[in-house]
C-alpha positions in Angstrom: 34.3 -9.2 -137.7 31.6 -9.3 -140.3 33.8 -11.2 -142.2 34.3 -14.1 -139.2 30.9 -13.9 -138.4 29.4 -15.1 -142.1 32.1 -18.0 -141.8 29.9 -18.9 -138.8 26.4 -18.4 -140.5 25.9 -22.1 -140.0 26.1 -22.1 -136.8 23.9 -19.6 -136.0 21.5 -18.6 -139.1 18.6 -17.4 -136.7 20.6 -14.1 -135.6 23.7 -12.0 -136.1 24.8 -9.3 -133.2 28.6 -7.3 -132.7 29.3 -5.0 -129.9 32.3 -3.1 -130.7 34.2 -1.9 -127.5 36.9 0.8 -127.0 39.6 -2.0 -127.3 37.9 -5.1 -128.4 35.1 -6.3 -130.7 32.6 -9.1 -130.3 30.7 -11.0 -132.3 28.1 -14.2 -132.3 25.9 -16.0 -135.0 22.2 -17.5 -132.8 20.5 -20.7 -133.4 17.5 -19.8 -131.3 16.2 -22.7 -129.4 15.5 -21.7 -125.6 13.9 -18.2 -125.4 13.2 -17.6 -129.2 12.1 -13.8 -128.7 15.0 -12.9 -126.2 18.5 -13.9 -125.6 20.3 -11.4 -128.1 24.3 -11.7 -127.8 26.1 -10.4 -127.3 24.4 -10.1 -124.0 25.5 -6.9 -121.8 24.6 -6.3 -117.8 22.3 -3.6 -117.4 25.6 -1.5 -116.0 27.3 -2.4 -119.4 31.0 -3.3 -117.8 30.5 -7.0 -119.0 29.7 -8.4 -122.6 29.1 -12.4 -123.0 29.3 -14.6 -125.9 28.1 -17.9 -125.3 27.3 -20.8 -127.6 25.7 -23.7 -126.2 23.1 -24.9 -124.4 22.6 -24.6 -120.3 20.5 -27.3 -119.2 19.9 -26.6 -115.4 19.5 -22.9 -116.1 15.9 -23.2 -114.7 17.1 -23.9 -111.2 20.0 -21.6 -111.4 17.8 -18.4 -112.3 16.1 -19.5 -108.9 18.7 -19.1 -107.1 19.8 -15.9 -108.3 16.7 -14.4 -108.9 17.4 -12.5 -105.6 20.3 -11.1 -106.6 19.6 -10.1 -110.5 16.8 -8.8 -112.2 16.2 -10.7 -115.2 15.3 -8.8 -118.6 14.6 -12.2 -120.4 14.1 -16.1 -120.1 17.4 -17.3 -121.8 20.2 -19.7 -120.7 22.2 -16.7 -122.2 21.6 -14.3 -119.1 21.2 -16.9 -116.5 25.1 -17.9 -117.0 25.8 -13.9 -117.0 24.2 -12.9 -113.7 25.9 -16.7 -112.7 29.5 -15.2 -113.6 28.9 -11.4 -112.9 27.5 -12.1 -109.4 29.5 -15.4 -108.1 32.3 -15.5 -110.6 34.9 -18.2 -112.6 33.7 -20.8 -110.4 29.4 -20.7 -111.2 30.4 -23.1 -114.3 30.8 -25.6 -111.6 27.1 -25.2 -111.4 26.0 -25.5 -115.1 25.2 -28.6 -116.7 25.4 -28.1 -120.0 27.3 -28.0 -123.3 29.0 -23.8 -123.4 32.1 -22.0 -125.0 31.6 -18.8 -123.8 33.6 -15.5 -123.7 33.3 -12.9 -121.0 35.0 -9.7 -120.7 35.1 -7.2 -118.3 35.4 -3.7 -119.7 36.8 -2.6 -116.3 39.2 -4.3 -115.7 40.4 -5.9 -119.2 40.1 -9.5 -118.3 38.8 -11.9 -120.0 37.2 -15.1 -119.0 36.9 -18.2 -121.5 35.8 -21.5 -120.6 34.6 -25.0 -122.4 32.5 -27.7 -121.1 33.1 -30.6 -119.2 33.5 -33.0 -122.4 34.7 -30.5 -125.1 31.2 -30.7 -127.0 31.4 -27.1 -127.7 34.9 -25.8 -129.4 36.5 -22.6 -128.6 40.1 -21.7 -130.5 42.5 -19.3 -129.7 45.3 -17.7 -131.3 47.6 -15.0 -129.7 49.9 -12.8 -131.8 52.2 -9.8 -130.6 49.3 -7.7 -128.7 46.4 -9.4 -130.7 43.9 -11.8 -129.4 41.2 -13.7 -131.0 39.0 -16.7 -130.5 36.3 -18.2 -132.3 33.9 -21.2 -132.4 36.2 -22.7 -135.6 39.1 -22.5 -137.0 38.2 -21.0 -140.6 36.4 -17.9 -138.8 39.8 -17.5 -136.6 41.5 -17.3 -139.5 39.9 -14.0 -140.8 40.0 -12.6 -137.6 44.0 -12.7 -137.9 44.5 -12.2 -141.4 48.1 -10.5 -140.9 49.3 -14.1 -139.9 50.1 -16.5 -142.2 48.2 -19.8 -141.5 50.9 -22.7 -141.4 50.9 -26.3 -140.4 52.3 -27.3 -136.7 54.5 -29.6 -137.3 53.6 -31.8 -134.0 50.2 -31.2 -134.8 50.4 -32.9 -137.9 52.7 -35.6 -136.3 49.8 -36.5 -133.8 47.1 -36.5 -136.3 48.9 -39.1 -138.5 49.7 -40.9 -135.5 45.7 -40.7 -134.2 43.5 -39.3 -136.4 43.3 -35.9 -135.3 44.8 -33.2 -132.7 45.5 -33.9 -129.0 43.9 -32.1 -126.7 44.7 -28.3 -126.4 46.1 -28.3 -129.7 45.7 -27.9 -133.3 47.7 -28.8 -136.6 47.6 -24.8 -137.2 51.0 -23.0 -135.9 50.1 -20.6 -133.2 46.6 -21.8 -132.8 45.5 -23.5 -129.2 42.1 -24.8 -127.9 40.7 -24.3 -124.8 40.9 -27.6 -122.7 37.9 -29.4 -122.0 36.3 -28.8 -118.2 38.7 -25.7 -118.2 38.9 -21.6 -117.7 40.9 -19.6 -119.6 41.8 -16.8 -118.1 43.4 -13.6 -120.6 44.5 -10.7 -117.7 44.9 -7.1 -119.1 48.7 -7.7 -118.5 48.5 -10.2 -121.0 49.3 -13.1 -119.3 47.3 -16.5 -119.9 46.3 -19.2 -116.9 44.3 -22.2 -117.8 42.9 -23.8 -115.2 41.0 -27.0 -114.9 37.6 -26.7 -112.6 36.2 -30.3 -112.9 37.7 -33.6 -111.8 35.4 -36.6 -111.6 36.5 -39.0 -108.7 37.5 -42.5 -110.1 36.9 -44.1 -106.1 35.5 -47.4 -106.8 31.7 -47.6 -106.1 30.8 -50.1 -103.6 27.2 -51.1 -104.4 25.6 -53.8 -106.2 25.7 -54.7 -109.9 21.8 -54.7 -109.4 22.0 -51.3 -107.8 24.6 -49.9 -110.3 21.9 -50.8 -113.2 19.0 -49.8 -111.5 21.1 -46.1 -110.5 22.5 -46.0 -114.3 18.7 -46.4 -115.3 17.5 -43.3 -113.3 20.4 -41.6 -114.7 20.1 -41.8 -118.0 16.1 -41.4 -117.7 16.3 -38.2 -116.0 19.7 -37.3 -118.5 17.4 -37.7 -121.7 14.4 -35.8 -120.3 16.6 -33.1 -119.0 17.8 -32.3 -122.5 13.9 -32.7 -123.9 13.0 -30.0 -121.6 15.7 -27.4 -122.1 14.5 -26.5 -125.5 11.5 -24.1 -127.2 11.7 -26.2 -130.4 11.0 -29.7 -131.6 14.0 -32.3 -130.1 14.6 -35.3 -132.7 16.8 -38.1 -132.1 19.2 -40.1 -134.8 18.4 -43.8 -134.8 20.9 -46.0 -136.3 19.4 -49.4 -135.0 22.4 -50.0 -132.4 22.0 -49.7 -128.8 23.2 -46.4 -127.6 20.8 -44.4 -130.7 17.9 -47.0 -129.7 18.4 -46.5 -125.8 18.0 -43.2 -126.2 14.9 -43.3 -128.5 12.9 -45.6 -126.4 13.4 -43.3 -123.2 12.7 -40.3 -125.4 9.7 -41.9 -126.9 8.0 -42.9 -123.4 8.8 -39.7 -121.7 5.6 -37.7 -123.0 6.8 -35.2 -125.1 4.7 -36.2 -128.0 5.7 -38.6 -130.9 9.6 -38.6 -131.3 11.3 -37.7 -134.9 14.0 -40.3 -135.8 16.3 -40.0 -138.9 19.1 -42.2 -140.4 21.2 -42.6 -143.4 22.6 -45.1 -145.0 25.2 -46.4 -148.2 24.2 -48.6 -150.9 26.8 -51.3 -150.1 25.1 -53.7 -146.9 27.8 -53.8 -144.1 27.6 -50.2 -144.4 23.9 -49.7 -144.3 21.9 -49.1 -141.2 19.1 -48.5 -142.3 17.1 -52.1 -141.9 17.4 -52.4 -138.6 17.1 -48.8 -137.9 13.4 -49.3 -139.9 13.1 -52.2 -137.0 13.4 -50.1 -133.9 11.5 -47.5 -134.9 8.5 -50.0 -136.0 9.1 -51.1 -132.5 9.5 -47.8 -130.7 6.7 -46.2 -132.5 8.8 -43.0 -134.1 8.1 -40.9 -136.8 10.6 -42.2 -138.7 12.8 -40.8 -142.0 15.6 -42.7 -143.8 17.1 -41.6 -146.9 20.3 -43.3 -149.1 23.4 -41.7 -149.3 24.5 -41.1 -152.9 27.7 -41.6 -154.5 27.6 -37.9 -156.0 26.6 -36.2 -152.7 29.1 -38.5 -150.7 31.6 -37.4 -153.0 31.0 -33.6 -153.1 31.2 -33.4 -149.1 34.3 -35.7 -148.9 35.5 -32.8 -151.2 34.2 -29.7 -148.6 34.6 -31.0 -145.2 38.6 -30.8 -145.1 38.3 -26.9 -145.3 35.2 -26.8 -143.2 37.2 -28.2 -140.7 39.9 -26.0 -140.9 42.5 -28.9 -140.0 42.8 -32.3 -141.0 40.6 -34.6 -139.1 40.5 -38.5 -140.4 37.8 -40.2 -139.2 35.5 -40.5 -142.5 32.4 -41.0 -140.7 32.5 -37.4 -140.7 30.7 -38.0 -144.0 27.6 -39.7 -143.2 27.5 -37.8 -140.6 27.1 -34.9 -142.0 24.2 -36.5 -144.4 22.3 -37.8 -141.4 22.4 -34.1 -140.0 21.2 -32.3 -143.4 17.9 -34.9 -142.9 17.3 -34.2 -139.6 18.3 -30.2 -140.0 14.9 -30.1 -142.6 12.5 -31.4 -139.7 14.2 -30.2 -136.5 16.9 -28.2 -134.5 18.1 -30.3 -132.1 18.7 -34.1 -131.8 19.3 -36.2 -129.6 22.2 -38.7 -129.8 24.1 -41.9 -128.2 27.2 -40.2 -128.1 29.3 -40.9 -125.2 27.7 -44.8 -124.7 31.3 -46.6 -125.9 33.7 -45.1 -123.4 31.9 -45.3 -120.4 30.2 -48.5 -121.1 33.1 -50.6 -122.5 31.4 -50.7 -126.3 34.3 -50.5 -128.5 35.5 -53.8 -130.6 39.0 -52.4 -129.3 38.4 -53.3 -125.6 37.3 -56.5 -126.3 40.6 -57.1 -128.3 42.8 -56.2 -125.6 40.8 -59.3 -123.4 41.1 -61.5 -126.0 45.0 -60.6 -126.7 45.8 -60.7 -123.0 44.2 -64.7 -123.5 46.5 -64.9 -126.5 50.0 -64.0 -125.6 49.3 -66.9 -123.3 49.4 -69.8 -126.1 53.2 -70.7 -127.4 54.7 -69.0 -129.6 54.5 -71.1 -132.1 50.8 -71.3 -132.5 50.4 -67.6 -132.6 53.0 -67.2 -135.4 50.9 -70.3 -137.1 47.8 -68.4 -136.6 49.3 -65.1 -137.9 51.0 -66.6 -141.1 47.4 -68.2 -141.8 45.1 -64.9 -141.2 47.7 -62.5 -143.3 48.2 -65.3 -145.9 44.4 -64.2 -147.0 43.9 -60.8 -148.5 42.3 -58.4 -146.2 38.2 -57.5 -147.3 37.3 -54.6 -148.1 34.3 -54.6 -145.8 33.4 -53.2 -142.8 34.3 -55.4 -139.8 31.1 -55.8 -138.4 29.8 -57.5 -141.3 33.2 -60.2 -141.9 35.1 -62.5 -139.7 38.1 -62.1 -141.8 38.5 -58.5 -141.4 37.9 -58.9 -137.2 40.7 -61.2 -137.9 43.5 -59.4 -139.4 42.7 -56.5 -137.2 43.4 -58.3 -134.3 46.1 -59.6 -136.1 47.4 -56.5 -136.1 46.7 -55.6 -132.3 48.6 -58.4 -131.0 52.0 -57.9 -133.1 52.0 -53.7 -131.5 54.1 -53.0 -129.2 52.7 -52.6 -125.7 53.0 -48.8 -125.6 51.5 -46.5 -123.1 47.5 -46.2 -124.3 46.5 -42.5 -125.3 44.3 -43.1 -128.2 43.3 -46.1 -130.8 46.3 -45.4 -133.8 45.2 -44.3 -136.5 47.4 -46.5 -138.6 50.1 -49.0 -138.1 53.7 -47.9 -137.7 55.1 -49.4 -141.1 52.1 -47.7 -142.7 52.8 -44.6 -141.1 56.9 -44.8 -141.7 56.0 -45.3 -145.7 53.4 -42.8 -145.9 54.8 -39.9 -144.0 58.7 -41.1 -143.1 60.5 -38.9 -140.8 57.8 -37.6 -138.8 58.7 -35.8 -135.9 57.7 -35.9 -132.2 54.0 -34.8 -131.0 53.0 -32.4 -129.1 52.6 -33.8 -124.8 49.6 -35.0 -122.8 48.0 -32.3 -120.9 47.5 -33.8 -117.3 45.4 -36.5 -116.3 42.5 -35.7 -113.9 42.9 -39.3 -112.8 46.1 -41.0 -111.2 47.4 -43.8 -113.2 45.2 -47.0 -113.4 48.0 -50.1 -113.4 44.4 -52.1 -115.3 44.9 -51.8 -119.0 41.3 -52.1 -120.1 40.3 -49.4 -117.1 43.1 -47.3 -118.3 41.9 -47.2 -121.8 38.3 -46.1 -120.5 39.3 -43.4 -119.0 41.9 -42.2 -121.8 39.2 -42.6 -124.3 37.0 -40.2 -122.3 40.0 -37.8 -122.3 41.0 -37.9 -125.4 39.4 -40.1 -128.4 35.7 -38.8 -127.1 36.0 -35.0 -127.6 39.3 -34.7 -130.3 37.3 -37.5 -132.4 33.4 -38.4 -131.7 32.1 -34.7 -130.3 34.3 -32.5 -132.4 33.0 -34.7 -135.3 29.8 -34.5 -134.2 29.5 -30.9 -133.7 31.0 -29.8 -137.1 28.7 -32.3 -138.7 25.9 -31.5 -137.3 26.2 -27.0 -137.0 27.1 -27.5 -140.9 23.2 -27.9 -141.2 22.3 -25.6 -138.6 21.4 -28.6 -136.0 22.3 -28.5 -132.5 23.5 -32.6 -131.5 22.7 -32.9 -127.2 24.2 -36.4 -125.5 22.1 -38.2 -123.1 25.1 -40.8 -121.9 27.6 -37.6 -121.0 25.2 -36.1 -118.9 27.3 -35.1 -115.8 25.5 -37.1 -113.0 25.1 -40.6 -115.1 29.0 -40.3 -116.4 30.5 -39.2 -112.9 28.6 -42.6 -111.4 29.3 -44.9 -114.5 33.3 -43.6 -114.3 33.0 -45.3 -110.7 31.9 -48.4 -111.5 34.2 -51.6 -112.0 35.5 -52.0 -115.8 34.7 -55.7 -115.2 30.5 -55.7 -115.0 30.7 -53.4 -118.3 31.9 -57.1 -119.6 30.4 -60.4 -120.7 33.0 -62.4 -121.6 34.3 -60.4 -125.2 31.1 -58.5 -125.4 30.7 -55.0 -124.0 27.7 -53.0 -122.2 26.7 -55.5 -120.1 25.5 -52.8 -117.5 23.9 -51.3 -119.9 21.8 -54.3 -121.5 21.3 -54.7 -117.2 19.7 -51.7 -116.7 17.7 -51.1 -120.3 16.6 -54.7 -120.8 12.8 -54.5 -121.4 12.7 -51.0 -122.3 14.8 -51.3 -125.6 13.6 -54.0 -128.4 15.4 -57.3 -127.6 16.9 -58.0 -131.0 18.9 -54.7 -130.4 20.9 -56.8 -127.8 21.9 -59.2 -130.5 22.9 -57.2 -133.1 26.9 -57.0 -133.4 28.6 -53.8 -133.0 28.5 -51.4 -136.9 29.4 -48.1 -136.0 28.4 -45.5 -138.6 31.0 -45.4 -140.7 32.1 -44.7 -144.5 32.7 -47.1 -147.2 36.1 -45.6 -147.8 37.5 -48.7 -149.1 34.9 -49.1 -152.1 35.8 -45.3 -153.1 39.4 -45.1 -153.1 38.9 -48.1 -156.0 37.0 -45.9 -157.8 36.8 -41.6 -157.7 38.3 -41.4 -154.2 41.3 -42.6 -155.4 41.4 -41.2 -158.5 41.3 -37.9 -156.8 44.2 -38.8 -154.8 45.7 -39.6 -157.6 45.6 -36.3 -158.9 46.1 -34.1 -155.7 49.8 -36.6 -156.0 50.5 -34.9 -159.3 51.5 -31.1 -157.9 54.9 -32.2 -156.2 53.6 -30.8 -153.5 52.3 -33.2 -150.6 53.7 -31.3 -147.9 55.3 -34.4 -144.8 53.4 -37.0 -147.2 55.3 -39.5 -149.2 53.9 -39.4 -152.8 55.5 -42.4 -154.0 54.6 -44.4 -150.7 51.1 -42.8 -151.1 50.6 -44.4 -154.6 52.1 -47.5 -153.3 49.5 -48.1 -150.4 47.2 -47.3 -153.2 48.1 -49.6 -156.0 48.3 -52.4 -153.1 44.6 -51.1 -152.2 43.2 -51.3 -155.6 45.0 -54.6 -156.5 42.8 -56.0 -153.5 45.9 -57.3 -151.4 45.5 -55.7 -148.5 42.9 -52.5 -147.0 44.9 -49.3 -146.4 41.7 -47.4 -146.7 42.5 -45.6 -143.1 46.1 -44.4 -144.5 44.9 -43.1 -147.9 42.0 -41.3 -146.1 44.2 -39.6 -143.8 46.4 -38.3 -146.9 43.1 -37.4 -148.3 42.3 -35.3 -145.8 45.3 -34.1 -145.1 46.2 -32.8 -148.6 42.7 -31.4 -149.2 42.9 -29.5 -146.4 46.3 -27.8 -147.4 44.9 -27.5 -151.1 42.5 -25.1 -149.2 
C-alpha cells in the first residue's frame, strides 16, 4: 500500500492515512480544502464496521449534514463524514443526494461488501482490476498497478483499437488487460461472494422543455450563477479560476468576480507561435473583469520534458495533446491556489464545438450536385494543408471539412481521432473495439441532438475531464466545473439543439443569457480551444524523437514504416498528420514505460 500511496502523493500531498483490516487494506493521499483540521481518511464510524475512502469534493454537504444531524453525531465538519453517515444511515442510494465531484470506496467489515461509486460526469476516476480472489482499485492507473504486482500489465487489444479510433478509452474501459473503470453516475457493488453489479443511479430526462427562449436564458443565467457560487463556497482555501479569453473561462470569471468573494485569481499559459497563444486576449478580459491576473509562456524545453512524462503519468495512452498546456496552466495556478475554477462542460451542452457547426453546414452541402462538390474538393486538397491551428486559418477550416463531408455517415459515438486511411496505414489490421455501455437516453433520430448528448457521454469525461483531472492533481490542484453543475446541465439537456444555434455559430443561449455580464468582444472572438502546437514540434524534436522510439523494432500494433511515412509527408509540408503521429507518440511512450 505504501508503495500505491506515494504513486498518489500528487494527489493528495496534505495527508497520508492506511487502515489495515483483517482481510483488506485501505489507503488515501488528502488535499485538504474543506475542513483543514478534520476529515482524516480513511474515515471510520464511531462503531468501526465501516471504513470510507473518498476523493472529491461534496458541494451540498452543508444541507445534507442538516438533515442527518438527527440521526448522527458528527466528530468533524468535513464533506468526508457527511457522505459516511449519508451511506451508513440511508444507504447506496444517498449519492442521489450529493452534488458533487466523488470516487469513493466503502466497505462494510460485517458483511464483506463493498460499495464503489463515481460521479455523475466521471470528473473523479476510480479503476478497478479483479484477479483470482484479489481486488484492488485506485484513483489511477500507475498506483493500480503496484497494488497487483503479481499481474503482468498488458495492452487490451480493443482498448487500444478504440483509442486509435478516438483518442482514448470508451467508457468503462481501459487499454490495460484486466483493468475496468467504474462508469460514470454509477455504483459498484463487490458482495462477499465475489460477485460484481454495476448499476447506474442517475438518468437526466431529455423531455423537451416547453418555455421560452427568453425564459430558458434567463433560467440558464440563475443556474450557472448559483452553479459558480456553489463551488466558491464549498471550499476553506482560496478558489482561482483559468482564463483563456474565450467564453466559457470568461463566463465563469465574470460571475466569480461579481459574486463577493474578494478579488478573483486568474492564470493562463500560452506558446510562442500566435494561433496558439491565448494569452492577449486572456490579458483583455481580465483588464475588463478586474482579476488578479498571471500569464506565463510555455517553453520549448518544459513543453518538451512533459510531452516526455505524461504518457506514463497516465498510465494508458491518451491523445489529446492539450494535455500539455494543460498541465503548464495547472503548475501556475498550483503556486497561488488549490482549486480552480473552470469552463469545462460549456461545448457539449451549449452546441460550442466547430464539429457541430460542420455537420449544419455538410447537411447544406450534400445538397449541391455532385459535381460542384468534387470541384470544390479537388480545389481545397489541391493546396497543402497549414500547419496552424484552425482557429487562426481559413484553409485549415477547409480541408477539415473537406474531410467531414467525404466520411461515411456512421452512427456518431465520438469525434475520430483520425481518418480511416490514416488509421489503416498507421496501425493496419486493427481489431474490433470494445461496445457502448447503454445510453441513458433513447435514440435521438436529429443528428446534431444526437451528437450532444453522445458527447456528454462519452467525449466529455474519457477526453475533457479525465484530461483535466490528471493535469491538474499532477500539481496538486483540484479543477471544479461551473457548466456541469447538476441543476444547470439537467435543464440545458432539455432545451431545443436549435436555440444553441445562430446560423453556423454555436452558444447562442449562452451569449442570450450572459450578454452584459461578460466583455462584448468575447462574443466575437472565433472559437481557439487550448490546444498544442503539435504540428511545429514533430518538424523539429517531436519528431525526431519519434524517429528514434521507430528504431527498436518494437512498435507494438503500430506500423513503423507507415509511421515514418505520415512523417516524412508532415515534414515535407504536404499535408498535417500531426493528430496520427501524436497518437503513435503517445502510444509508444506509454509502452516504453
Amino acid at each position: 500500500m505504501g508503495a500505491a500511496l506515494q504513486r498518489l502523493k500528487h494527489r493528495g500531498p496534505d495527508e497520508s492515512g492506511c487502515f489495515d483490516g483483517d482481510d483488506f487494506v485501505a489507503g488515501h493521499t488528502r488535499l485538504a480544502i474543506i475542513d483543514l483540521d478534520g476529515g482524516h481518511q480513511p474515515m471510520r464510524d464511531p462503531a468501526g464496521r465501516w471504513v470510507l475512502v473518498f476523493n472529491g469534493e461534496i458541494y451540498n454537504y452543508r444541507e445534507l449534514r442538516a438533515q442527518l444531524a438527527g440521526r448522527w453525531d458528527f466528530r468533524d465538519d468535513s464533506d468526508t463524514e457527511v457522505l459516511l453517515a449519508g451511506l451508513v444511515t440511508e444507504g447506496a442510494r444517498f449519492v442521489e443526494r450529493l452534488d458533487g465531484m466523488w470516487a469513493f470506496v466503502l466497505l462494510d467489515a460485517a458483511s464483506g461488501d463493498v460499495l464503489l461509486s463515481r460521479d455523475r460526469f466521471g470528473k473523479k476516476p476510480l479503476y478497478y482490476r479483479r484477479h483470482g480472489t484479489t481486488f484492488a482499485c485506485a484513483s489511477e492507473l500507475p498506483a493500480l498497478e503496484v497494488l497487483t504486482p503479481d499481474v503482468a500489465s498488458t495492452e487490451d487489444a480493443a482498448g487500444i483499437a478504440d483509442y486509435f479510433r478516438y483518442g482514448y478509452a470508451l467508457p468503462g474501459t481501459t487499454c490495460v488487460a484486466g483493468v475496468s473503470e467504474v462508469l460514470p453516475a454509477h455504483t459498484l457493488w463487490l458482495r462477499a461472494d465475489g460477485s460484481i453489479v454495476q448499476e447506474c443511479y442517475w438518468a437526466p430526462s431529455v423531455e423537451p422543455w416547453t418555455g421560452s427562449f427568453e425564459e430558458a436564458a434567463e433560467q440558464v443565467r440563475e443556474l450557472l450563477t448559483q452553479g459558480v457560487r456553489r463551488r466558491q463556497l464549498a471550499s476553506d482555501v482560496e478558489v482561482g479560476a483559468f482564463l483563456s479569453g474565450g467564453v466559457d473561462s470568461t463566463t465563469v470569471c465574470a460571475l466569480a468576480q461579481e459574486s463577493g468573494f474578494g478579488r478573483l485569481r486568474t492564470f493562463t499559459a500560452g506558446f510562442a507561435e500566435p494561433t496558439y497563444d491565448e494569452r492577449a486576449p486572456a490579458a483583455r478580459a481580465a483588464a475588463e473583469l478586474g482579476t488578479l491576473h498571471t500569464a506565463e509562456e510555455i517553453k520549448p524545453d518544459i513543453a518538451a520534458a512533459l510531452a516526455t512524462e505524461l504518457p506514463r503519468r497516465m498510465g494508458q495512452p491518451f491523445g489529446d495533446s492539450s494535455l500539455v498546456p494543460s498541465a503548464l496552466v495547472a503548475s501556475v495556478a498550483a503556486r497561488h491556489v488549490k482549486v480552480v475554477l473552470t469552463g469545462d462542460g460549456a461545448d457539449e451542452i451549449f452546441g460550442g464545438y466547430a464539429r457541430y457547426a460542420g455537420r449544419l453546414l455538410r447537411q447544406r452541402y450534400h445538397r449541391l450536385p455532385a459535381s460542384l462538390r468534387s470541384i470544390v474538393e479537388r480545389g481545397v486538397l489541391a493546396t497543402p494543408e497549414p500547419y496552424a491551428h484552425h482557429s487562426g486559418s481559413f484553409l485549415k477550416r477547409a480541408h477539415l471539412f473537406v474531410r467531414l463531408a467525404r466520411e461515411d455517415k456512421d452512427a456518431y459515438i465520438g469525434p475520430p481521432a483520425i481518418r480511416k486511411e490514416t488509421l489503416a496505414q498507421l496501425v493496419p489490421g486493427l481489431g474490433a473495439g470494445n461496445s457502448m455501455p447503454d445510453r441513458p437516453w433513447p435514440d435521438d433520430p436529429d443528428e446534431l441532438r444526437h451528437m450532444l448528448l453522445m458527447d456528454c457521454l462519452v467525449y466529455l469525461p474519457q477526453d475533457i475531464l479525465q484530461k483535466v483531472d490528471r493535469a491538474t492533481m499532477m500539481h496538486s490542484l483540484e479543477a471544479r466545473s461551473p457548466f456541469l453543475d447538476k441543476a444547470l446541465f439537467e435543464f440545458a439537456i432539455r432545451l431545443p439543439w436549435q436555440w444553441h444555434f445562430s446560423g453556423l455559430r454555436g452558444k447562442r443561449l449562452l451569449q442570450a443569457a450572459m450578454r452584459g455580464r461578460v466583455p462584448d468582444f468575447i462574443w466575437d472572438r472565433r472559437k481557439q480551444g487550448f490546444a498544442s502546437p503539435v504540428s511545429h514540434w514533430l518538424r523539429h524534436w517531436l519528431g525526431d524523437d519519434l524517429l528514434s522510439m521507430t528504431d527498436s523494432g518494437d512498435t507494438g500494433v503500430v506500423d513503423a514504416a507507415g509511421l515514418r511515412a505520415l512523417l516524412r509527408e508532415h515534414r515535407a509540408g504536404r499535408a498535417d498528420h500531426s493528430q496520427p503521429l501524436w497518437l503513435a507518440y503517445a502510444y509508444l511512450r506509454w509502452r516504453a514505460g
